[in-house]
N, C-alpha and C positions, 0 to 999 in steps of 0.2 A: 645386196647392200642396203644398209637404210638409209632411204634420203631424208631424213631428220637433225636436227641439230639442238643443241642444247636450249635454242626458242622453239623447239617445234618444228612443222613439216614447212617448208621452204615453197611448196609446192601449193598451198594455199595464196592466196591475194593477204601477201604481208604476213598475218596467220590466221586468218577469215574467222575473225570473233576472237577467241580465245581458246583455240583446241586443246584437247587433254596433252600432256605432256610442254606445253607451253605458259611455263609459270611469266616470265619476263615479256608482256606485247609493249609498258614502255618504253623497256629499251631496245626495243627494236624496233619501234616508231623511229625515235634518237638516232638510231642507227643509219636507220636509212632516211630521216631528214636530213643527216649530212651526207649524204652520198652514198653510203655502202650499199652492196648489192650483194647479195651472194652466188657466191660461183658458178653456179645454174643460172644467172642471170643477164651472166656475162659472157658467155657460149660456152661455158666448161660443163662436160657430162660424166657419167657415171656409170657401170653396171645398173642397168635398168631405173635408171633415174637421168631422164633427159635433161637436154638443156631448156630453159626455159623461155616463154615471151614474154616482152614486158606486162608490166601489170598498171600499168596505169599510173603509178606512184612516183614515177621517176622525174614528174617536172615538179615538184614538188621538195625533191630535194634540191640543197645549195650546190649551185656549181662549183663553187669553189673551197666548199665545203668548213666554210665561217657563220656560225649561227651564235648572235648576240643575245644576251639575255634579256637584255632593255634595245628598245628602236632604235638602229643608226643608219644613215647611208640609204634612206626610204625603207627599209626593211622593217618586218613586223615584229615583236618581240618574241623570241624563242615559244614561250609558252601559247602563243596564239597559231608560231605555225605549225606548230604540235598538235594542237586540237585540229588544227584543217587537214591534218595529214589522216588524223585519228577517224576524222569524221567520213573521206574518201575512202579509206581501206575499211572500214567497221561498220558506217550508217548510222546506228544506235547502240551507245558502250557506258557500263559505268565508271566513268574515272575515278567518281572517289573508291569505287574496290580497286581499281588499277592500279589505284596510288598508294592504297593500304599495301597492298601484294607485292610492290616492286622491291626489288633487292633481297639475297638472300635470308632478310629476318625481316624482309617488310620494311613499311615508311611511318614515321608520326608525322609528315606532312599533311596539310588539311588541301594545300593550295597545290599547280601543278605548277605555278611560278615557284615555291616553297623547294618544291624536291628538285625541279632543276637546279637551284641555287644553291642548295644547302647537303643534299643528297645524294644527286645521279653518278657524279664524279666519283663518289667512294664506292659507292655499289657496284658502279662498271669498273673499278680497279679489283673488287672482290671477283667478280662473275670472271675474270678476265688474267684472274691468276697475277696480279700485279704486272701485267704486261697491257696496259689500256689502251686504245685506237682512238678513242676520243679523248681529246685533252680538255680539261676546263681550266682557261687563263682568265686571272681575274688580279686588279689592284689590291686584296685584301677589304674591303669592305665591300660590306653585304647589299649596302645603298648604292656602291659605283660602278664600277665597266668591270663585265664578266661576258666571256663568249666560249663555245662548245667549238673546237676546229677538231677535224677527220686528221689525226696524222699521214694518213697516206696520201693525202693531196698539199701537205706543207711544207712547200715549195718554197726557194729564198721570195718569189715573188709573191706567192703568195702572204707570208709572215710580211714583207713591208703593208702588202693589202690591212692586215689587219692592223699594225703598227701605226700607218700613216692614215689611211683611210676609214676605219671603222673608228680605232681609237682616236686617230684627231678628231673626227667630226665631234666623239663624246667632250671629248680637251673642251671647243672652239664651245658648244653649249653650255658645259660649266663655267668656261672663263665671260659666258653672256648671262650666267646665274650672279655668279661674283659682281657683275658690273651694275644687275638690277638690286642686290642687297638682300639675293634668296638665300634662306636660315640652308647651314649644312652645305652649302657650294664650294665652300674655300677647301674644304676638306675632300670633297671629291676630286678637285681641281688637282691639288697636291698629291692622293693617290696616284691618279692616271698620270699625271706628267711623269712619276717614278715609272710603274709599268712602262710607260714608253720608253721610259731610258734606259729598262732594262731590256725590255726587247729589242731595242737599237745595237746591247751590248751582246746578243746572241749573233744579230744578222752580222756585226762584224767578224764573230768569230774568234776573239783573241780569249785565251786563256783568264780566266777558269770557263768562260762560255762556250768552250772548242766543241766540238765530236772529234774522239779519239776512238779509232776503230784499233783490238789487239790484234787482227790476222793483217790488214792492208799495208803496204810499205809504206813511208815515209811519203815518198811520191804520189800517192795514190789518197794519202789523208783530206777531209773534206778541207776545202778554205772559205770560212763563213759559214755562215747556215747555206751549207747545199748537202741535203743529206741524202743518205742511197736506202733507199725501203727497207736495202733484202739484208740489209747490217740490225737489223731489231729495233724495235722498243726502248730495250734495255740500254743499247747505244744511244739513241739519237733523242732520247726525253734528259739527257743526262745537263745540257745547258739551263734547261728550266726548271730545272729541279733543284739546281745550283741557284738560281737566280729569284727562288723563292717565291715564282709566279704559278703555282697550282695548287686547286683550292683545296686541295689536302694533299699531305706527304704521300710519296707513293712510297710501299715497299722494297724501296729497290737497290742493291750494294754494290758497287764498282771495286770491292778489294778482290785480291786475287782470286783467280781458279784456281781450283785443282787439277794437279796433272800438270805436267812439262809437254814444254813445245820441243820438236827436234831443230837442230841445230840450222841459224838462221844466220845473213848476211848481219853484219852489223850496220852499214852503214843504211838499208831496208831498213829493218827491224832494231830498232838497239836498245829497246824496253826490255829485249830478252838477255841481256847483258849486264848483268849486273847492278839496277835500278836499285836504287835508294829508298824512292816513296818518297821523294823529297824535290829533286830536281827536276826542273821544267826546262823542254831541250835540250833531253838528257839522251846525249849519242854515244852512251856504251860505254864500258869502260871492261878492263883486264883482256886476255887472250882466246879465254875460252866462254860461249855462253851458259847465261844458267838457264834458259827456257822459262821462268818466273812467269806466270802468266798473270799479267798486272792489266789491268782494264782505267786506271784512275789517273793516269798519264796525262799530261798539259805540254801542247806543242804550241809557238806563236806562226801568225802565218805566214811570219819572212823566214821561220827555220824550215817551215814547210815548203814555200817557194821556193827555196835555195835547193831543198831537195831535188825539185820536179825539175828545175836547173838540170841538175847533173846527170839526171837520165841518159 
């Protein structure tokens, strides 16, 4: 088996320099500044590729795996704890080829503030087949609150962390920008107070910001932002995506599958019944199902409680 991966050998300290068959070491700085590890790091082994020890990099990523672009919360800005992570795993590296080299056609980034910003997010949705692990939430502009969060560690608790914690502290400094008469603060202000009410509108969870899973029953649907890992990407990016907080479109569709489901409870399942593509708590309709495999469904979370009721 090769213990190699599309960055390279796993089995190097991060990828000790930049070994042959390792075009990406930014993003897998990125990577593992937010927490990721791979599998051999984490005590998973292989046909002659053990598991691994740490490597020394792991206090260096976020535990919580929220990394801001600008300072919040005493944290340093993304591009600085990039360099100290760069500088731990590598010693002596040239960033500007790193930055030139990143992403499948390269960067015209000069800065590594630049490509974070401007950049990482669309190259990690290419490298990554449009199924990304790192999210970049940002208010729409380039001057205000942008942060890198690990999907697998985004937690309901976590999201208010960034919601209330990371982005208020940004809020409480623009609104003491505003109050001193700094040029361009009003506008930051107003960004970020959106963002936050839009992320407010995910933690609660009501439709169109729901996660709708098509296999899970009725009872068993997320209420709020409490998502389940092993539901996808493609699942549970779908509120933010909605919510027009990612700094680029992802490529990703919620209309039907292909292929029919077999025959399913209605009062479980009642998306496979006859769905319109239109109605929201929509609990089935005629005698027999059609198996419709519809992914784009909107449930509220009193139809979904009333469900988990009746179990």
């Amino acid at each position: 088996m090769d213990c190699r991966n599309r960055f390279g050998d796993p089995t190097q300290r991060l990828f000790e320099g930049h070994p042959k068959g390792s075009a990406q070491p930014l993003h897998v700085a990125v990577a593992r500044l937010l927490g990721y590890q791979w599998p051999r790091q984490t005590g998973s082994s292989f046909p002659d590729c053990p598991a691994l020890a740490p490597d020394g990099l792991e206090k260096l990523a976020d535990a919580d795996g929220i990394v801001c672009l600008s300072a919040t919360k005493g944290d340093a800005p993304a591009a600085e704890r990039l360099r100290g992570l760069l500088v731990q795993a590598l010693g002596k590296f040239d960033l500007n080829a790193m930055i030139a080299s990143a992403g499948p056609k390269g960067s015209k980034s000069e800065t590594l503030e630049e490509w974070l910003r401007d950049e990482f997010f669309e190259q990690h949705c290419t490298l990554f087949h449009h199924r990304p692990f790192i999210w970049h939430i940002w208010d729409g502009s380039k001057s205000g609150f942008s942060a890198l969060v690990n999907n697998h560690k985004l937690t309901h608790a976590t999201l208010e962390k960034l919601t209330y914690a990371h982005l208020g502290d940004w809020i409480r400094r623009q609104q003491a920008a505003v109050e001193s008469g700094e040029a361009g603060s009003d506008a930051r202000l107003q960004a970020a107070k959106q963002l936050q009410a839009r992320l407010k509108l995910i933690l609660e969870g009501e439709p169109p910001y729901d996660i709708f899973v098509r296999w899970k029953p009725l009872s068993k649907q997320a209420i709020g932002w409490n998502p389940d890992l092993n539901d996808g990407v493609r699942m549970n990016i779908r509120p933010f995506a909605t919510a027009d907080i990612l700094r680029n479109r992802v490529k990703i569709k919620w209309e039907k599958d292909r292929g029919k489901e077999p025959a399913r409870e209605k009062k479980d399942l009642s998306w496979f019944w006859g769905w319109d593509e239109k109605k929201q708590d929509f609990a089935g309709i005629g005698n027999e199902p059609d198996g419709n495999r519809w992914n784009d469904c909107h449930y509220t979370n009193e139809f979904k409680q009333r469900a988990n009721k009746a179990r």
